[in-house]
N, CA and C of each residue as an Amber inpcrd file, in Angstrom:
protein
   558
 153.4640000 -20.3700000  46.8130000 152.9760000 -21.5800000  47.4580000
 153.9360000 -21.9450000  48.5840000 153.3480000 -22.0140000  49.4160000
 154.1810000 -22.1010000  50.8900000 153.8310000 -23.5230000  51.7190000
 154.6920000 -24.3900000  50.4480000 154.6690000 -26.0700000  50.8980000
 155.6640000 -26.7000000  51.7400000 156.8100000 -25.6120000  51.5400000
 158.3330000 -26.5160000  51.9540000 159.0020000 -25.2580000  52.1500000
 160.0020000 -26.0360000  53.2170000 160.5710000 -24.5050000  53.5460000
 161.9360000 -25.1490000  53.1990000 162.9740000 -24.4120000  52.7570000
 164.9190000 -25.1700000  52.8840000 165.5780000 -23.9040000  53.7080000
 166.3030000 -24.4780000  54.0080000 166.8790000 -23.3750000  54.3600000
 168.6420000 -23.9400000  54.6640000 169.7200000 -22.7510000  54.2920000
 171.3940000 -23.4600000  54.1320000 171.5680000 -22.4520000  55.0980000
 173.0420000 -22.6870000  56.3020000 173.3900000 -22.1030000  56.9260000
 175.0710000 -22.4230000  56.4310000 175.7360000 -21.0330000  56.1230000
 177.0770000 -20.9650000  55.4110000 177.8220000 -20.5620000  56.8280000
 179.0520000 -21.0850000  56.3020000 180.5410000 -20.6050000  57.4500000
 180.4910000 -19.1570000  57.0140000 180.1450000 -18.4280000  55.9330000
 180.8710000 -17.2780000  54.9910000 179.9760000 -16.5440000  54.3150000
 179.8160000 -15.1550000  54.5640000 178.9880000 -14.4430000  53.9560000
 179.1630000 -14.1590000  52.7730000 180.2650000 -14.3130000  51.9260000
 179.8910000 -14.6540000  50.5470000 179.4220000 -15.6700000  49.9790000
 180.2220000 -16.8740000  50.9100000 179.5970000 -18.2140000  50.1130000
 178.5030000 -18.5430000  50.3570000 177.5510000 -17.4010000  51.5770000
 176.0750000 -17.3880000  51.9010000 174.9570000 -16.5700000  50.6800000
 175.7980000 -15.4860000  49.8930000 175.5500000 -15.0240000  48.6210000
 175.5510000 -15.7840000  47.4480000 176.6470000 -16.6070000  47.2280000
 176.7170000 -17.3820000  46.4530000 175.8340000 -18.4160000  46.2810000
 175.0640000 -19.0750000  47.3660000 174.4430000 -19.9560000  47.7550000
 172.7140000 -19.6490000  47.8470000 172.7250000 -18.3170000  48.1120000
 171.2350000 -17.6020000  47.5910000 170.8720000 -17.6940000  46.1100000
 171.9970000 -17.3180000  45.5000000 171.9400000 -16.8900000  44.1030000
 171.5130000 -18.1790000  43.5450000 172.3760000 -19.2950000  43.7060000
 172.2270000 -20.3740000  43.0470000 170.5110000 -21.3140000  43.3840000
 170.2640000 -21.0800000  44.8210000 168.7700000 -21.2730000  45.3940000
 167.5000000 -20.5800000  44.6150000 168.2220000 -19.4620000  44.3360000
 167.0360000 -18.6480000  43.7060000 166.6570000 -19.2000000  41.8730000
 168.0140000 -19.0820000  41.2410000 168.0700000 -19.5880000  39.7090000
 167.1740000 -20.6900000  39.5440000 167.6300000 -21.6270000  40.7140000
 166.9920000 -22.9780000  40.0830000 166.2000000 -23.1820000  40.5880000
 165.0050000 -22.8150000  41.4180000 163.6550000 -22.9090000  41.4880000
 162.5870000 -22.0570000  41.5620000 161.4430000 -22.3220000  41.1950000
 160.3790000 -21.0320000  41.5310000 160.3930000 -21.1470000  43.4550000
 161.3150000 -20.2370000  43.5110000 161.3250000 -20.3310000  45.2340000
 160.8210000 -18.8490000  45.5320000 160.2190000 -19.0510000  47.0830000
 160.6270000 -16.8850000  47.4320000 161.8510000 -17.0440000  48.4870000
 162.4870000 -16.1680000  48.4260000 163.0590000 -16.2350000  49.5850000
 162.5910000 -15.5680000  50.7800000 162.7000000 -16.4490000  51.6620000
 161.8810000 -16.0050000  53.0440000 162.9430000 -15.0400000  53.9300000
 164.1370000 -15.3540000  54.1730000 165.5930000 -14.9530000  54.7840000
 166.5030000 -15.1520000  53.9930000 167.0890000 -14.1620000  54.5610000
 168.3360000 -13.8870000  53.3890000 169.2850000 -13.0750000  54.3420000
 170.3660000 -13.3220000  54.9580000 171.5720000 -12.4250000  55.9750000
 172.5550000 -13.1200000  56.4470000 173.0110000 -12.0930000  57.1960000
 174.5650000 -12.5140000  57.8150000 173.4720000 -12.2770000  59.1910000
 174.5130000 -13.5090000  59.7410000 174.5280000 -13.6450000  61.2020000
 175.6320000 -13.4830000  62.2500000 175.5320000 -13.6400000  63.2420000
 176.2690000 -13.8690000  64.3200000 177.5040000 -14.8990000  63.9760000
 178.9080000 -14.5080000  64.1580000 179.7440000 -15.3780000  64.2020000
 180.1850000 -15.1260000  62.5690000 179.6590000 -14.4020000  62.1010000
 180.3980000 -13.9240000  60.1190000 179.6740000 -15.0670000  59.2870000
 178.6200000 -15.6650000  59.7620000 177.8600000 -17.1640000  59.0260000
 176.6060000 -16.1390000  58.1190000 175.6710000 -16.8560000  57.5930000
 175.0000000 -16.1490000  56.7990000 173.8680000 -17.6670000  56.1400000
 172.8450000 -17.0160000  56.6850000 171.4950000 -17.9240000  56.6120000
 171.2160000 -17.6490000  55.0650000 169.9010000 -18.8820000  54.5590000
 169.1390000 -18.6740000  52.9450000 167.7720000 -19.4270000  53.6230000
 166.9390000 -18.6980000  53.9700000 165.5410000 -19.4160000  54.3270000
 164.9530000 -19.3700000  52.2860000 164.0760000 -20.1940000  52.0650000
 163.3580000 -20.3590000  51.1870000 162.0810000 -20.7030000  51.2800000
 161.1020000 -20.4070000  50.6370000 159.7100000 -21.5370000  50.4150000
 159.0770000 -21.7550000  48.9350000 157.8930000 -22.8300000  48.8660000
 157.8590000 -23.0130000  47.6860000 157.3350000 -24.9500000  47.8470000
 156.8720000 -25.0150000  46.5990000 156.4170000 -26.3220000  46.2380000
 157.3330000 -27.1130000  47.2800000 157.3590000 -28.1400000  47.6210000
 158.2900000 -29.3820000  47.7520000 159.7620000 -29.3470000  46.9220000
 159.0170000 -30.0060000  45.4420000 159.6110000 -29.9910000  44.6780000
 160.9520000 -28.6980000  44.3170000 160.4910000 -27.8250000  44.5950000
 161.2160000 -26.5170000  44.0220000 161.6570000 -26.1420000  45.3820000
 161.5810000 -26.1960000  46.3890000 162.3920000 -26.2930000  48.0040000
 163.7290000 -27.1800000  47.6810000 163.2140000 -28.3170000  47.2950000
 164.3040000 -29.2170000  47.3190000 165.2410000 -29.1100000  46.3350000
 165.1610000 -28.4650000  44.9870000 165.9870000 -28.1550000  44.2330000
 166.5290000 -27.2700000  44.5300000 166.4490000 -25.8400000  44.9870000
 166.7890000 -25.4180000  45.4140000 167.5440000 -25.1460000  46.5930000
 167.7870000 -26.1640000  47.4450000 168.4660000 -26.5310000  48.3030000
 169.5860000 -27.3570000  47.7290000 169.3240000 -28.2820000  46.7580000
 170.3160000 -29.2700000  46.6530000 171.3740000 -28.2330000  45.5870000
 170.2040000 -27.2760000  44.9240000 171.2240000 -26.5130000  44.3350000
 172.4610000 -25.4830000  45.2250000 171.6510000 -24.9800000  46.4120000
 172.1260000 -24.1620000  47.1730000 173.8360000 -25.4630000  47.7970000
 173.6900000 -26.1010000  48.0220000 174.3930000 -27.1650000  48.3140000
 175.3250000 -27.3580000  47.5120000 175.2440000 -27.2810000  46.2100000
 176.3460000 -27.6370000  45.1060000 177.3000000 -26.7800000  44.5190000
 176.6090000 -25.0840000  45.3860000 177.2340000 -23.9160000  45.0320000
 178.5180000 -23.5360000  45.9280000 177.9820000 -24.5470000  47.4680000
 178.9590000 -24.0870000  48.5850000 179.3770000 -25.6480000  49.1980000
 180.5280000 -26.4500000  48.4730000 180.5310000 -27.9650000  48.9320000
 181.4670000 -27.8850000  50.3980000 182.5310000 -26.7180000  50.4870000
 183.2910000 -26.5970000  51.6480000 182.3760000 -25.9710000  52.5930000
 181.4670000 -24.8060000  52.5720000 180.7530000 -23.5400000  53.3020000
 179.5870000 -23.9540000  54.2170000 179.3470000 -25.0070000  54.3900000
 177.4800000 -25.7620000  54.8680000 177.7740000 -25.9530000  56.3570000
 177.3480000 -25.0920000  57.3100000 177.2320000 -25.6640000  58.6050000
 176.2880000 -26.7590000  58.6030000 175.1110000 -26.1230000  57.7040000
 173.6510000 -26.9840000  58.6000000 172.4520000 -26.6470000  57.6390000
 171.9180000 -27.5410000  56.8980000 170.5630000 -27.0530000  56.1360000
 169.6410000 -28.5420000  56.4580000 168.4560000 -27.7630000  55.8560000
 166.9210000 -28.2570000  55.5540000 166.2710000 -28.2910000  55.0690000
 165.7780000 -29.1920000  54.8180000 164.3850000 -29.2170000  54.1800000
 162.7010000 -30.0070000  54.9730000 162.1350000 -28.8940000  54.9320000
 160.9520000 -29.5850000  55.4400000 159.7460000 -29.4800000  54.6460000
 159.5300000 -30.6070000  54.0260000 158.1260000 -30.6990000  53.2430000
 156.9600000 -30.7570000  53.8570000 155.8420000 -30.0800000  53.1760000
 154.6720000 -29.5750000  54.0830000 154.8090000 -28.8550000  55.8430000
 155.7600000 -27.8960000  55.3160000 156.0990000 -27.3510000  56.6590000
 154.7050000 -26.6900000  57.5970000 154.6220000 -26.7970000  58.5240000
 153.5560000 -26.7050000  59.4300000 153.5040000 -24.8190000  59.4190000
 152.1800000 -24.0460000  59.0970000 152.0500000 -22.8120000  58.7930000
 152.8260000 -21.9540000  59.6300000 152.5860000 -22.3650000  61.2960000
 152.5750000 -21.4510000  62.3690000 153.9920000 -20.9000000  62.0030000
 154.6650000 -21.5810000  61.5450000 156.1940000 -21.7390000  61.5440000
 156.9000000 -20.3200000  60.7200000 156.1000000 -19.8880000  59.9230000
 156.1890000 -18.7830000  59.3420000 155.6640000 -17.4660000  59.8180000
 154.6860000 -17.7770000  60.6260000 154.4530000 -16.5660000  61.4420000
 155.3590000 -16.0440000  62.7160000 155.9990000 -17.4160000  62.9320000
 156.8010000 -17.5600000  64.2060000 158.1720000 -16.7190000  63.5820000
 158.5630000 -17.4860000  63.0080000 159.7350000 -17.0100000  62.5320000
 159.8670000 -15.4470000  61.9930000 158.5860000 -14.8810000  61.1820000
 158.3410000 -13.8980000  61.0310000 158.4280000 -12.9680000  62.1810000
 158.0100000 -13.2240000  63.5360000 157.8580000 -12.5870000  64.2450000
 156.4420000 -11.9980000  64.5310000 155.5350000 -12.0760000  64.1030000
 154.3240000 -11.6290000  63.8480000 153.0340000 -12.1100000  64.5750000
 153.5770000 -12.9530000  65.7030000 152.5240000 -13.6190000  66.2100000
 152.0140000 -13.1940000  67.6870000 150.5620000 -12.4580000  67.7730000
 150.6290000 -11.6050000  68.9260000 149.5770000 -12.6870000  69.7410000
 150.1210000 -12.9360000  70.8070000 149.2310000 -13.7380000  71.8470000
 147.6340000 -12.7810000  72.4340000 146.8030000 -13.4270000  72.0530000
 145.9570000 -12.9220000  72.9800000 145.0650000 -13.7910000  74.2470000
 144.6840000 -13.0540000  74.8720000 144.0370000 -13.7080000  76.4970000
 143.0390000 -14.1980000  76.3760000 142.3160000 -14.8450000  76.4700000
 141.5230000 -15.7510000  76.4090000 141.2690000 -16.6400000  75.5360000
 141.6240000 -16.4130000  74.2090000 142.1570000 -17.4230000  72.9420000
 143.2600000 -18.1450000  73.2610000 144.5650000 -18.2470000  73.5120000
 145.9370000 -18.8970000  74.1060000 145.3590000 -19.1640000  75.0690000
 146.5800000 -20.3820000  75.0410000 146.3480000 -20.9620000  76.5940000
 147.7240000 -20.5940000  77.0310000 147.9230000 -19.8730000  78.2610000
 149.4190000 -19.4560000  78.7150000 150.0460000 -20.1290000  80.2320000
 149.3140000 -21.8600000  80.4340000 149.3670000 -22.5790000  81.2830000
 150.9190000 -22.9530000  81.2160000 151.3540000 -22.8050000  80.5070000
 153.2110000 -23.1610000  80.3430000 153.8620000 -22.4860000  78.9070000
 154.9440000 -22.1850000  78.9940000 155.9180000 -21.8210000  78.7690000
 157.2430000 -22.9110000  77.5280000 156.7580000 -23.6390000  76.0530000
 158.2220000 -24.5540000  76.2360000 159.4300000 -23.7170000  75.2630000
 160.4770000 -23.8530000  75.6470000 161.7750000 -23.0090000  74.9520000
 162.6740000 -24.0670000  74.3650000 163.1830000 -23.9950000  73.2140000
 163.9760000 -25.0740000  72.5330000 165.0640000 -23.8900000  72.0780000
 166.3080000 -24.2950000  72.7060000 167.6360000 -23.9760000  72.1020000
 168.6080000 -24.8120000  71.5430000 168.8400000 -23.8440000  70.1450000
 169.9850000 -24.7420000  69.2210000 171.1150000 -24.2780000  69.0970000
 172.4250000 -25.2360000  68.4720000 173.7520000 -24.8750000  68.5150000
 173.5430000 -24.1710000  66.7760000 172.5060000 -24.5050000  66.1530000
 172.2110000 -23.8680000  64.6150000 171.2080000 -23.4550000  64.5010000
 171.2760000 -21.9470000  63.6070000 169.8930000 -21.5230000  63.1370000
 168.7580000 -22.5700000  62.0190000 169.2220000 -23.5140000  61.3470000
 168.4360000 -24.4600000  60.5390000 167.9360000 -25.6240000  61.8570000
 168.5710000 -25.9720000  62.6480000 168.0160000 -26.8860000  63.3120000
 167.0720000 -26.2390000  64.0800000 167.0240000 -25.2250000  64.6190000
 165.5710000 -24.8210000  64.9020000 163.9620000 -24.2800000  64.4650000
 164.2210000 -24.5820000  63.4010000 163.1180000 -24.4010000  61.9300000
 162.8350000 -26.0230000  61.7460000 164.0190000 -26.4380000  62.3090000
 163.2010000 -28.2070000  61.8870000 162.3730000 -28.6860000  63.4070000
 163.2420000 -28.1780000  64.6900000 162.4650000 -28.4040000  65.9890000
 161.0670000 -27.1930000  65.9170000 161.1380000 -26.5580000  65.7400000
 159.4510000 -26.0060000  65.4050000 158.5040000 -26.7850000  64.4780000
 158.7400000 -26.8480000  63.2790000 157.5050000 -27.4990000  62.6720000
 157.7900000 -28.5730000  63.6590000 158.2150000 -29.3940000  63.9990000
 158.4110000 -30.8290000  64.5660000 157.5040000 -30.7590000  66.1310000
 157.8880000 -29.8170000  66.8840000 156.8860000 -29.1800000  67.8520000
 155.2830000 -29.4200000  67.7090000 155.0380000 -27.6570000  66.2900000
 153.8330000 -27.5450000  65.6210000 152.9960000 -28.5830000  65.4460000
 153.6170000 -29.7750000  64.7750000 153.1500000 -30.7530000  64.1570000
 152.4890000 -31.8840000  65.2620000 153.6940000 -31.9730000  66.5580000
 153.1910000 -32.7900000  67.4080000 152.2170000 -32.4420000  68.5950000
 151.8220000 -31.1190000  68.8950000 151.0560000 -30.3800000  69.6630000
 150.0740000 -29.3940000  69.9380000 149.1870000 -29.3750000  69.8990000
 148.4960000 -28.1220000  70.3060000 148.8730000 -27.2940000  70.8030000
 150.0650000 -26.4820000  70.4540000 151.0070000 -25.3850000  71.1460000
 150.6880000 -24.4700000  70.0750000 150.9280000 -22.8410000  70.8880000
 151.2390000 -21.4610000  69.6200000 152.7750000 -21.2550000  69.9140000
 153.2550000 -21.6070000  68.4330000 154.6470000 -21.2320000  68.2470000
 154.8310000 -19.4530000  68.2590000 155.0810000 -18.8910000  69.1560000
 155.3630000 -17.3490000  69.1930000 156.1980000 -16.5790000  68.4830000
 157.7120000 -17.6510000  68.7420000 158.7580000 -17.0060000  68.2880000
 159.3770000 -18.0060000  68.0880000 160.4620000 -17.4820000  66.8650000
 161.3670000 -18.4160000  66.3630000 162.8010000 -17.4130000  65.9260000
 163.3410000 -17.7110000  66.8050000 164.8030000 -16.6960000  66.8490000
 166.1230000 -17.4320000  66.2270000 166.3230000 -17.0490000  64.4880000
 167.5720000 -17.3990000  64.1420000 168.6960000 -16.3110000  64.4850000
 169.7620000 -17.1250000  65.3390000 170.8410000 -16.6270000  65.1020000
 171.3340000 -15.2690000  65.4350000 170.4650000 -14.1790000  65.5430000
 171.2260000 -12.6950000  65.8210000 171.2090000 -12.8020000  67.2200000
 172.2160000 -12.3710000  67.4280000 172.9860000 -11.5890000  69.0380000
 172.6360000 -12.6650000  70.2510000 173.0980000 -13.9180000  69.6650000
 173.0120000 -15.0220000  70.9300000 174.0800000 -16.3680000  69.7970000
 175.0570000 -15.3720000  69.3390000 176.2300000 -16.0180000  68.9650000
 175.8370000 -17.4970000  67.6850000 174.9850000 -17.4170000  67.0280000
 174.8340000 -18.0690000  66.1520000 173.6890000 -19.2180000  66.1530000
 173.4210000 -19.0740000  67.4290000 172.1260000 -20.7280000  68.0880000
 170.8150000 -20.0600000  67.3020000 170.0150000 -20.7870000  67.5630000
 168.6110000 -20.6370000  67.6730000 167.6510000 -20.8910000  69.1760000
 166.5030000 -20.2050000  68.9280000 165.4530000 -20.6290000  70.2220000
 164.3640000 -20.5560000  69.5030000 163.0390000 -20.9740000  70.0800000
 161.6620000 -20.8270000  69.5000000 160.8440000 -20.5620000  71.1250000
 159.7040000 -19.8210000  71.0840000 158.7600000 -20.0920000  72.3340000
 157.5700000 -20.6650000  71.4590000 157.1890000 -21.2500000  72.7770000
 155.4600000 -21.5380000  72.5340000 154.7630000 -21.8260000  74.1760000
 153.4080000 -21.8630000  73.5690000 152.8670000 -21.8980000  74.6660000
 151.4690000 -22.6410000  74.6960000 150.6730000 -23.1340000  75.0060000
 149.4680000 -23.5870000  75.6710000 149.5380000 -24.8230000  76.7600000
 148.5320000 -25.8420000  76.7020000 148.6710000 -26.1210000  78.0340000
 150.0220000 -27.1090000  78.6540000 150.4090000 -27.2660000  79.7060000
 151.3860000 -27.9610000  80.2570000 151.6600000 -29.4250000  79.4570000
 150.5660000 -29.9990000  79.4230000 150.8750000 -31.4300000  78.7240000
 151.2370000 -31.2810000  77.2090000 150.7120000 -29.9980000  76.4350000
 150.9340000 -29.8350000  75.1950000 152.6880000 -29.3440000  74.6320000
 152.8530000 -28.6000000  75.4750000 154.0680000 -27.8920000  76.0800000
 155.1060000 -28.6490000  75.7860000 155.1400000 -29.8710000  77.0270000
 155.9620000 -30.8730000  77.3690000 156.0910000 -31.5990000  75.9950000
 155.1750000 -32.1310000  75.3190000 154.7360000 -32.4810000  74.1640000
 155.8380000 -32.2560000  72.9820000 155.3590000 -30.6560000  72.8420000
 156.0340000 -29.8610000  71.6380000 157.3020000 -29.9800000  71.7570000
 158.2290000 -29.3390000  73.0910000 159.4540000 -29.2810000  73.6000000
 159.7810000 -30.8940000  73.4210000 159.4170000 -31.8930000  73.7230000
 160.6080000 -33.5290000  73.4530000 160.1410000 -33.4550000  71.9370000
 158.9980000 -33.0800000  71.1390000 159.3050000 -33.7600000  69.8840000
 160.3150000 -32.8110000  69.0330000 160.5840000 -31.4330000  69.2840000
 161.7680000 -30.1890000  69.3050000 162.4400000 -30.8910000  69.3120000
 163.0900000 -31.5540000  70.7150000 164.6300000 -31.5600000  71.3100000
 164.4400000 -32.7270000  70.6010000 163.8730000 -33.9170000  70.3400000
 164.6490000 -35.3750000  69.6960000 165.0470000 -34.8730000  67.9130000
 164.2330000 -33.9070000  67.3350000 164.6800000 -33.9970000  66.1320000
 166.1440000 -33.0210000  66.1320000 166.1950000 -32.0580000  66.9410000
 167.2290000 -31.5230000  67.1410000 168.2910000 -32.1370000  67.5550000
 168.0690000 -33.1760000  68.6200000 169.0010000 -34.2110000  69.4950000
 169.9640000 -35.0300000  68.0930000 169.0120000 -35.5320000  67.4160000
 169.6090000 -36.3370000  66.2060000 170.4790000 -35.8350000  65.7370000
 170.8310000 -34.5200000  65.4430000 171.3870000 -33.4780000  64.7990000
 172.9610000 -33.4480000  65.8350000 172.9400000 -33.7430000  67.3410000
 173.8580000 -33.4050000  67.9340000 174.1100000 -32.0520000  68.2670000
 172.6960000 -30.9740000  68.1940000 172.9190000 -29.7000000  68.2120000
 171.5480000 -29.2160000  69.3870000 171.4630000 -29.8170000  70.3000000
 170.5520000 -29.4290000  70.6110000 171.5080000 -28.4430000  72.4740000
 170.7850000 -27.7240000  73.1700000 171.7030000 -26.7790000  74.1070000
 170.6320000 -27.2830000  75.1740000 169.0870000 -26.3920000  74.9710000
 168.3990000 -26.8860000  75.9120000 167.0350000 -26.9990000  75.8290000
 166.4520000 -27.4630000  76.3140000 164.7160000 -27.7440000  76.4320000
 163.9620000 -27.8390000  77.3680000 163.4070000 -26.9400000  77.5240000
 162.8650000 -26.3160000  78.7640000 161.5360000 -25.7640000  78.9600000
 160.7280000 -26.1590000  79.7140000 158.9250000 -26.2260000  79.8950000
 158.8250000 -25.7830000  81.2450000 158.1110000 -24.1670000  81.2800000
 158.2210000 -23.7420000  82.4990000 156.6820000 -23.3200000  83.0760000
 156.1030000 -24.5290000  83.9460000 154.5480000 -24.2030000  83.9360000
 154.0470000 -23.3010000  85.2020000 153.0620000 -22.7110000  84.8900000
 152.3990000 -21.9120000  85.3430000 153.5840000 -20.5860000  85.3430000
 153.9260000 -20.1250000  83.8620000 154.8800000 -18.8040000  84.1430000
 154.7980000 -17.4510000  84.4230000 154.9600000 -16.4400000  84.8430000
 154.5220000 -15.3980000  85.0830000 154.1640000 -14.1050000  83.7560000
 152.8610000 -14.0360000  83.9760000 152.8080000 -13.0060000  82.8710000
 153.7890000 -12.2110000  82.2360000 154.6350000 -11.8280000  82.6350000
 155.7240000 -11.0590000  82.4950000 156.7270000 -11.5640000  81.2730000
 156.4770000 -12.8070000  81.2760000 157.2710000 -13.8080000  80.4240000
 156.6490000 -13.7590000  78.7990000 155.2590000 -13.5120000  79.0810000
 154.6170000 -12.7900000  77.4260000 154.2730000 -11.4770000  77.3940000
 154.5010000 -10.4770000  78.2170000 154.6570000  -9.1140000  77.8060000
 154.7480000  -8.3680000  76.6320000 155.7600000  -8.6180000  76.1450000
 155.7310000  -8.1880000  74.4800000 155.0600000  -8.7780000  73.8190000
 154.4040000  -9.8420000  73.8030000 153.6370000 -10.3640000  72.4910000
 151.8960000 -10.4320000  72.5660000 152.0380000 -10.0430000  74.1350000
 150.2770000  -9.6420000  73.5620000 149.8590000  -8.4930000  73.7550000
């Protein structure tokens, strides 16, 4: 059941092990991500009921009280968000709207799982991609795309939940972009 997503971001790839283990025991969770990242840190994506997200987080939390850059929880996480993150989401032409371009960059891989659903939720946008953490030094980014006003939309309701956080880098809506810019994904 794919109600809630948590997810812990560790200083330490053991105490990012340690912190799986304990996520996993105490709830009927799946784990969605599970690795080391950029910078020797080490992500725990999860999903699952509400209920069993959140235990599992608070458990993941109690395993590593020094180790926590940055976690989450988002109840009734918005679907796209899993395809995004998955990677799995292929644009096609005349279904999408590819009138703009919006990009949300984070100083953490969890804060950009909370600026996507937060996006998702506020816009008629396709979340494309959702990039934790590998080989851009530990941040996050997400794309999406349909029309300009939706765009603009997705990208401020991104950057304010990210903003809150004090982790936000940049937010950026680039309209009318050149095909070239979705190449790989359709």
């Amino acid at each position: 059941m794919r109600e809630a997503i948590g997810m812990i971001e560790t200083t330490s790839i053991g105490i990012g092990f340690a912190v799986q283990d304990a996520m996993l025991k105490a709830a009927n969770v799946q784990l969605v991500l599970g690795r080391t990242i950029c910078s020797g840190k080490y992500i725990n994506v999860v999903t699952g009921s509400v209920a069993d997200a959140r235990a599992a987080v608070d458990a993941g939390l109690a395993a590593a009280p020094d180790g926590v850059i940055d976690h989450i929880l988002i109840p009734n996480v918005h679907p796209n968000v899993f395809a995004a993150l998955g990677q799995s989401v292929q644009l096609r032409p005349g279904e999408d709207r590819f009138d703009a371009v919006g990009i949300v960059e984070t100083y953490s891989a969890a804060s950009v799982l909370a600026g996507a659903d937060a996006a998702a939720k506020a816009a008629g946008v396709t979340l494309y991609r959702i990039h934790v953490a590998m080989a851009i030094g530990g941040k996050g980014f997400m794309l999406m795309t349909g029309s300009v006003s939706d765009c603009r939309t997705g990208v401020n309701a991104a950057a304010e939940v990210v903003r809150e956080k004090g982790l936000l880098v940049s937010a950026v809506v680039i309209p009318g972009p050149s095909k070239e810019l979705y190449s790989e994904y359709i």
